[in-house]
Each structure stands twice: as C-alpha cells, then as structure tokens.
MIKOL-586279 format. One record per residue (C-alpha): z, y, x; chain. Coordinates in steps of 0.1 Angstrom, whole numbers, plus 2048, in hexadecimal, padded with zeros to 3 digits. Layout:
// MIKOL-586279
+-----+-----+-----+-------+
!  zz !  yy !  xx ! kette !
+-----+-----+-----+-------+
!   Z !   Y !   X !     A !
...
+-----+-----+-----+-------+
***
This chain:
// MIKOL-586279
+-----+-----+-----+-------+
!  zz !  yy !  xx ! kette !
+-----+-----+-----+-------+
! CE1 ! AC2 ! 244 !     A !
! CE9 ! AC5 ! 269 !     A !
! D08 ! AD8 ! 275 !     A !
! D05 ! AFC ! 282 !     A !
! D10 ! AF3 ! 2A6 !     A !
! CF7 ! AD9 ! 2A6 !     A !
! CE1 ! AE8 ! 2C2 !     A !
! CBD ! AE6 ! 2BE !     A !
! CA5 ! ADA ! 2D7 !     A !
! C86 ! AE1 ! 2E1 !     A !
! C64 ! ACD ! 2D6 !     A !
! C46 ! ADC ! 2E7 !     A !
! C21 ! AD8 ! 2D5 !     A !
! C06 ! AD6 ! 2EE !     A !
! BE2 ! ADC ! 2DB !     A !
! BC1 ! AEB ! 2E7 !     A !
! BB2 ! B09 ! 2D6 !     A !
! BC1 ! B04 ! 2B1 !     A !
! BDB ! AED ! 2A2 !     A !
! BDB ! AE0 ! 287 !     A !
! BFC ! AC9 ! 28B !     A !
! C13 ! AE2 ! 297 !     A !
! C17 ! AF1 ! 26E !     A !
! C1B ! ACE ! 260 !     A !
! C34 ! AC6 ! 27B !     A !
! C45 ! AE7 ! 279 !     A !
! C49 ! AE6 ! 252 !     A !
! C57 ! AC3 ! 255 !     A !
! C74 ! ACE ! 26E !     A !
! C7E ! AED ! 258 !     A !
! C7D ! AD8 ! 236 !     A !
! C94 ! ABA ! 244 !     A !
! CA5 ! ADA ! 253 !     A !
! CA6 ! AC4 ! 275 !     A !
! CB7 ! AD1 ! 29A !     A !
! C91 ! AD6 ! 2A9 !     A !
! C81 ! AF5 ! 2B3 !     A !
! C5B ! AEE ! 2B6 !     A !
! C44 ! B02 ! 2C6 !     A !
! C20 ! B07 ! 2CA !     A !
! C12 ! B03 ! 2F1 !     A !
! BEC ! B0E ! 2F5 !     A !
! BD4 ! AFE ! 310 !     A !
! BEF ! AF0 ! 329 !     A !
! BEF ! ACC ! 338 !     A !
! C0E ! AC2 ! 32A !     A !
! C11 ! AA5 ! 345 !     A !
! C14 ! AC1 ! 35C !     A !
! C32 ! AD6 ! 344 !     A !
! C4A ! AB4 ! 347 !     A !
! C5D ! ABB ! 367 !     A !
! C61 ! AE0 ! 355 !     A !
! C71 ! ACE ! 336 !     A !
! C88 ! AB9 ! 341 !     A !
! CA2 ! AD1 ! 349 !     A !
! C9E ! AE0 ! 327 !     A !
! CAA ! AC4 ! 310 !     A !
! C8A ! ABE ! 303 !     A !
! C88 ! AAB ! 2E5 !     A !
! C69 ! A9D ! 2EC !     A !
! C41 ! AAB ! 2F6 !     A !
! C24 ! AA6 ! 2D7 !     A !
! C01 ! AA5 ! 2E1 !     A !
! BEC ! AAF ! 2C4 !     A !
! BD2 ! A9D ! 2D5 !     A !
! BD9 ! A7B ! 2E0 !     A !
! BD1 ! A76 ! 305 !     A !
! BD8 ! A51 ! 320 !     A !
! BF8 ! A55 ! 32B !     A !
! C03 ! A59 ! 351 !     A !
! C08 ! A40 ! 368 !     A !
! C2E ! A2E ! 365 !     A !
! C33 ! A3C ! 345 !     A !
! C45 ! A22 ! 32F !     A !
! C34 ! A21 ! 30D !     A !
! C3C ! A1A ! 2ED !     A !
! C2A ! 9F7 ! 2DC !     A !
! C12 ! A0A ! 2C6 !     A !
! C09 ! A21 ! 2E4 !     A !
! C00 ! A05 ! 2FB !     A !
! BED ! 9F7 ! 2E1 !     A !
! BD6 ! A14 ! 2DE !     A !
! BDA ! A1F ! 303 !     A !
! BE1 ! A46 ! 2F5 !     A !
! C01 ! A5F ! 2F3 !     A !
! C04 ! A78 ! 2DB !     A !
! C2C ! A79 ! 2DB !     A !
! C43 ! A76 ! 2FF !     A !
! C67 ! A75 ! 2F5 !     A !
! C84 ! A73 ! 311 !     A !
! C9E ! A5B ! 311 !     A !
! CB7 ! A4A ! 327 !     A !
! C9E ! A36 ! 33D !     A !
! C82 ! A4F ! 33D !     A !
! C68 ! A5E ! 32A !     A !
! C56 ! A47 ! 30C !     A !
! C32 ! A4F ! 302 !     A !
! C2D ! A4C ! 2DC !     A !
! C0A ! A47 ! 2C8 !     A !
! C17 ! A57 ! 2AA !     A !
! BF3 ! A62 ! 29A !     A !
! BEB ! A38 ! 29C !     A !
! C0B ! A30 ! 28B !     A !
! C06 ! A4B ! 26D !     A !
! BE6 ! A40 ! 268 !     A !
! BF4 ! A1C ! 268 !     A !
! C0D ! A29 ! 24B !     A !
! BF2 ! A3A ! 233 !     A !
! BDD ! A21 ! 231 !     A !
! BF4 ! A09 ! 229 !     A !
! C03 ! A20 ! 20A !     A !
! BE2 ! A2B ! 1FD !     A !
! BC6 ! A10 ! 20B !     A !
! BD7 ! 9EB ! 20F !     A !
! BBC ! 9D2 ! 211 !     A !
! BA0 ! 9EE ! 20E !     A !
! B7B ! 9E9 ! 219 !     A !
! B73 ! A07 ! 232 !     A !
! B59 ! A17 ! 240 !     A !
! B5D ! A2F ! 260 !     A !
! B41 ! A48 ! 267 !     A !
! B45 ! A63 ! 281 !     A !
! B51 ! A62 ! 2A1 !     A !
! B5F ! A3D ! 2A7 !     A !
! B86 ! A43 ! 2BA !     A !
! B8F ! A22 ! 2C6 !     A !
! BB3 ! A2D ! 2CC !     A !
! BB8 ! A2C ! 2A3 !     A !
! BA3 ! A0E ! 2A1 !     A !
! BC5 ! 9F6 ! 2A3 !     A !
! BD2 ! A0B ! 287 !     A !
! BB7 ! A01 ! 26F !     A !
! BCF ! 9DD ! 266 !     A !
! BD7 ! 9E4 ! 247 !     A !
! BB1 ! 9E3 ! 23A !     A !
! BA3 ! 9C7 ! 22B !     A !
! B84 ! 9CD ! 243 !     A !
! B75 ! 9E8 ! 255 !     A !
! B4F ! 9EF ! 25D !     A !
! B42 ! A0D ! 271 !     A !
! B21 ! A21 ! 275 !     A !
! B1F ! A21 ! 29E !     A !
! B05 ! A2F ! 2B2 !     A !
! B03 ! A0C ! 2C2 !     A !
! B0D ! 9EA ! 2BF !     A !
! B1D ! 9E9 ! 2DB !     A !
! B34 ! A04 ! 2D4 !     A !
! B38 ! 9FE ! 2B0 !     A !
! B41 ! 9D7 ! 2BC !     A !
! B5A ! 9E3 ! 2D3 !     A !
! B6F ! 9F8 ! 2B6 !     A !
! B70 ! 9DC ! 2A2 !     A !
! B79 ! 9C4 ! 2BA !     A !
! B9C ! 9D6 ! 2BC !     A !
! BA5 ! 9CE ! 29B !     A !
! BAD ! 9AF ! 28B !     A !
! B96 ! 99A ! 28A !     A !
! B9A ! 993 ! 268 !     A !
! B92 ! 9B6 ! 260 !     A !
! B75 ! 9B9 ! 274 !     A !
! B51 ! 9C3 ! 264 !     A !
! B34 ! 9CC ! 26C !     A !
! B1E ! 9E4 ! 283 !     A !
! B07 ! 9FC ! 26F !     A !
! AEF ! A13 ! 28B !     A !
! AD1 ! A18 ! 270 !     A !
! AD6 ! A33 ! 254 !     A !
! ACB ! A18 ! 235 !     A !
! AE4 ! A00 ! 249 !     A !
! B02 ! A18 ! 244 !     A !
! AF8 ! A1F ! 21F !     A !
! AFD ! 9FB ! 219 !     A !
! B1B ! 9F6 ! 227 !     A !
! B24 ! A17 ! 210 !     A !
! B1D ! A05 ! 1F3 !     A !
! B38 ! 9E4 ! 1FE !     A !
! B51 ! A00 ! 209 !     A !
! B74 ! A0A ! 1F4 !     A !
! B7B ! A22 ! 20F !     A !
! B61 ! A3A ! 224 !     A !
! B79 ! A47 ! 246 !     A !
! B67 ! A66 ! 256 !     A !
! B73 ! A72 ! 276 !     A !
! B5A ! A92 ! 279 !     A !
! B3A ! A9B ! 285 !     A !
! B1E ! A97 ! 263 !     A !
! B28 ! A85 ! 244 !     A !
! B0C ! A77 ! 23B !     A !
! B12 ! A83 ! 210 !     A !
! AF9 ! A67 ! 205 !     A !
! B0C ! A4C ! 20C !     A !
! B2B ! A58 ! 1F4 !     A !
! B2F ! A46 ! 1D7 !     A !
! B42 ! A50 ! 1B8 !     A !
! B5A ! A31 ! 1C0 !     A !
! B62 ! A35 ! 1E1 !     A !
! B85 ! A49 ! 1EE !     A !
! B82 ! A5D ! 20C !     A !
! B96 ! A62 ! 228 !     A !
! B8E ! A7B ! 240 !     A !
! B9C ! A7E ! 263 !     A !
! B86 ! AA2 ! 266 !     A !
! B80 ! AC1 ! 24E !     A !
! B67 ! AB9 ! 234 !     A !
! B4F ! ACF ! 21F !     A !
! B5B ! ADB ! 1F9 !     A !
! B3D ! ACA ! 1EA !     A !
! B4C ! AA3 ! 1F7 !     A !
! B64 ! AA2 ! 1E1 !     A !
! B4D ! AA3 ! 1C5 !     A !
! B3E ! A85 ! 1CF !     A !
! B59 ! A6C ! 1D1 !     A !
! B77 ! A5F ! 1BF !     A !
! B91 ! A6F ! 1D6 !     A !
! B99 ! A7E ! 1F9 !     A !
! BB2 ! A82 ! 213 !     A !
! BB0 ! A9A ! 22A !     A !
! BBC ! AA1 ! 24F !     A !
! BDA ! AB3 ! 240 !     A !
! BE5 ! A8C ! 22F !     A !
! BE4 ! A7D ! 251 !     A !
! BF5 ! A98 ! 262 !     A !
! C0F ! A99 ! 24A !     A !
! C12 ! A74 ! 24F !     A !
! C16 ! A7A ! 275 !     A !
! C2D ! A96 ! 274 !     A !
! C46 ! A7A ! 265 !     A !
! C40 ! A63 ! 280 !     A !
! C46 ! A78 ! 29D !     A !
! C69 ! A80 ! 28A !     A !
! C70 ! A5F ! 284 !     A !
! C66 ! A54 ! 2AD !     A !
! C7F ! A76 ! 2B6 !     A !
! C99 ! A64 ! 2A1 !     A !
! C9C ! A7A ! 280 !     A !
! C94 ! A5C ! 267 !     A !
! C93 ! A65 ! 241 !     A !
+-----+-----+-----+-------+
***
C-alpha cells in the first residue's frame, strides 16, 4: 500500500476510436492500489502531446496501438527489435520507447504454449513476429510467399515453418498445429480441430469456442500487457 502523500502522476492513453486497453490497465492500477492516474486520450498524435507532458510529471505515454518510434528516441532492446513503441516512459537521460504488447505476448506463450506448434492466420504483424520464441515452430497462412517468408524470417530460425497461400494448404498445416493464432479478419472455422487451443489477438464469434479445445481471448493478452507496462513504469509485483 502506498502512502497518502504519495502524489500520483499522470499516465496518458492514446487510442483511436475505442480502447480496449485503457479498462485492463485501469483495473490493474486500482487493484495494486498504485500512485498512477490514467486517463483515456481520443484521436491525438501523442508524438505531438510530449513537449505538453513533460512539465506535468508524466509517468509515462501508452499507445494502444503500437506505432515506429521518432527519430533519436532511445529504445528499449525489445522495441528495437520489433522497430515499434507502444510505451515512452521519461527518465534521467530522456525519454525510452517500450514494446510492451511484444513482451506480453513473449510471456503468455511461454506460461501456456512452451514448445507449441502454431499456426497464424489473419493479418500477419511482423512487429510481434520476434515474440513468437517460445514456440516450438510457427507456420502462417500468407497471401504470398514473399510476405509470409519475410514474417518468419524474424524469428528463430529454429522455429521457422512453413508458408501456406492455398486454402487445402492451410488445412494441412491445421492438422500438424497445437496452436491456431488469429489476428482478425475471417477465421476460416473448417480448419479448427477439436485438439487445437486458440489464441486470439481479435474478437471471435460465440460458435469458435465450440470447436476447439480452448481459447484465449484479446482480454488474456491485454491483461498480460497491462502488467508489463507496470513493470517497464517500475511497479514490479
């Protein structure tokens, strides 16, 4: 429990028409009863809100959509890796860009999928690709080769597999999979098997979770994330 003269500094949310972090993030703060006051910002370019921060005390800037950093900006390993900022926090030499979204999804696949055979299917976000390490190996359904190549080719290449771009092509790689990934757009339901564990980075239908063996939802990983951006603001548990 912090102490009542503890003052409590700002931490700004920047989203575009709806969030869906800010509750997750908010909920976190009140429960570890933390000295942060969050609060939503709607369809502003937050590189263009930092000079208005800084004499506030800010505890730090969330983007609920991860966006390439500006020019100079010193960033944090994972961030470079990826080449996004979802997190800037202040500190003595400057301001530190933070991938938190990479790092959460980092951390829940290595508690629940260690090892795992994955499929991705839906929009393929290179960005998280890096984050995919703790899979055994990871195949994705790509509208080319080319592009499905070059998400793979930023993961390990131990972990690499394979390019489906035909329909039959992604129903047997299905069939191999532990773990189907689906970052939006269709799901294709015909490929679900009874076996396979689901993790989805967008809403999915009722009727999904009939069809396979389990499923987490956007809310896992953004309670997930909500943790890391505590834990890059300093407030470990």
């Amino acid at each position: 429990m912090w102490p009542p003269y503890h003052k409590a500094r700002p931490l700004p949310v920047f989203y575009g028409k709806a969030s869906a972090f800010f509750g997750p993030l908010a909920a976190e703060i009140a429960a570890s009863r933390l000295p942060l006051f969050p609060y939503p910002v709607e369809d502003q370019d937050p590189w263009a809100a930092l000079p208005c921060l800084r004499p506030l005390d800010f505890a730090g800037m969330v983007l609920e959509e991860a966006s390439p950093p500006p020019e100079g900006m010193r960033l944090e390993a994972e961030a470079e890796r990826a080449g996004l900022v979802d997190l800037v926090v202040p500190g003595a030499l400057g301001l530190v860009g933070h991938y938190t979204e990479g790092i959460a999804l980092d951390r829940l696949l290595s508690a629940f999928f260690p090892g795992s055979k994955a499929l991705w299917l839906g929009p393929l976000r290179p960005g998280l690709a890096p984050f995919l390490r703790a899979l055994g190996q990871v195949s994705v359904g790509a509208g080319s080769f080319a592009e499905g190549d070059g998400f793979l080719a930023r993961l390990p290449e131990r972990a690499r597999g394979h390019v489906a771009l035909r329909p039959e092509e992604v129903g047997a790689l299905a069939l191999k999979a532990d773990l189907v990934i689906f970052a939006g757009g269709r799901l294709p339901l015909d490929v679900l098997q009874p076996f396979h564990a689901l993790l989805a980075l967008a809403p999915v239908e009722g009727k999904v979770r009939e069809r396979v063996l389990e499923v987490h939802g956007p809310e896992t990983l953004l309670d997930f994330r909500a943790k890391a951006v505590l834990e890059a603001l300093g407030y470990t548990p």
